[in-house]
C-alpha positions in Angstrom: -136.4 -106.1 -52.4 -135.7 -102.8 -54.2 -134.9 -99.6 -52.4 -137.9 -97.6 -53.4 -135.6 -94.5 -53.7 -133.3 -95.6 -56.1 -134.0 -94.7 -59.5 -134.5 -97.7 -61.9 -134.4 -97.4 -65.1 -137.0 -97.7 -67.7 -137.9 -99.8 -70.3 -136.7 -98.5 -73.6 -140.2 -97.3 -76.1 -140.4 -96.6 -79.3 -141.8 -93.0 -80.2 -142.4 -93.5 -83.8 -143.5 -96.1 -86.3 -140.3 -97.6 -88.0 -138.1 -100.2 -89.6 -135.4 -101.8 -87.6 -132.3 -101.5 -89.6 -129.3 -102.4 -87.3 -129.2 -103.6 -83.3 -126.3 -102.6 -81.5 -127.2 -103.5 -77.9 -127.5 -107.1 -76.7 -129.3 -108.6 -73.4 -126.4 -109.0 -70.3 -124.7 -105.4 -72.0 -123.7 -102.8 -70.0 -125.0 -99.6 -71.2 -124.0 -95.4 -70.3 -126.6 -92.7 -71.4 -125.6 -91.8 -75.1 -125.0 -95.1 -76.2 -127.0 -96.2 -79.2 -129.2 -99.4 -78.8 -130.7 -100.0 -82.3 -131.1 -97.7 -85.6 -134.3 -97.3 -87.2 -135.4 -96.2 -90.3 -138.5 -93.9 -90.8 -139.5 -92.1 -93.8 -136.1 -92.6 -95.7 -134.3 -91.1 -92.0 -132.0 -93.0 -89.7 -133.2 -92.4 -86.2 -130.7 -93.7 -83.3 -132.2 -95.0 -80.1 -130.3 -93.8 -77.5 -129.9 -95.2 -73.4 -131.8 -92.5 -71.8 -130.4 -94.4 -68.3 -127.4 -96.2 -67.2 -127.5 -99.8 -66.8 -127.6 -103.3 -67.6 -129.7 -104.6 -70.4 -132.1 -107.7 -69.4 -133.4 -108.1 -73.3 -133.3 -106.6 -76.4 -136.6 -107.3 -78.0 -136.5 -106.3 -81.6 -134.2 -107.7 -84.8 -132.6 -106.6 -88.2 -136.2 -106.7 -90.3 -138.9 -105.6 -87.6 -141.4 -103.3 -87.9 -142.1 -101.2 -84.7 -145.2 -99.3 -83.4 -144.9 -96.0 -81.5 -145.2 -97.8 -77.8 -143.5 -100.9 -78.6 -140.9 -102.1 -76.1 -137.5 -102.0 -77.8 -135.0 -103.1 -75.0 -136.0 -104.1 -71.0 -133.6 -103.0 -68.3 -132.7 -105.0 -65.7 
């Protein structure tokens, strides 16, 4: 069982409505705040999705080609 205390990370949401146009994070990655997961493209702009937490990445759940909602889930830590 998880410590309560210890901070987990949070899924990764999109804020925006966008095209996916690259995925640079894969499930089993190890990931460091900064790092980009995927790049989007909304209204002619490239928009990086960076790790907002440390950690390992359970799934990545969008590909080259996917439209994204502003809520969708983009990657799930573990």
């Amino acid at each position: 069982m998880a410590d309560q205390n210890s901070p987990q990370p949070e899924d990764v949401i999109a804020e925006i409505v966008a095209s996916v146009l690259e995925v640079r994070a894969s499930a089993g990655q190890t990931v460091q705040v900064g790092d980009t997961l995927v790049l989007l493209e909304s209204m002619k702009m490239e928009i990086p999705v960076l790790a907002e937490d440390a950690g390992t990445l359970a799934e990545v759940k969008v590909k080259v080609g996917d439209v994204i909602q502003a809520g969708d889930v983009i990657a799930v830590y573990q």
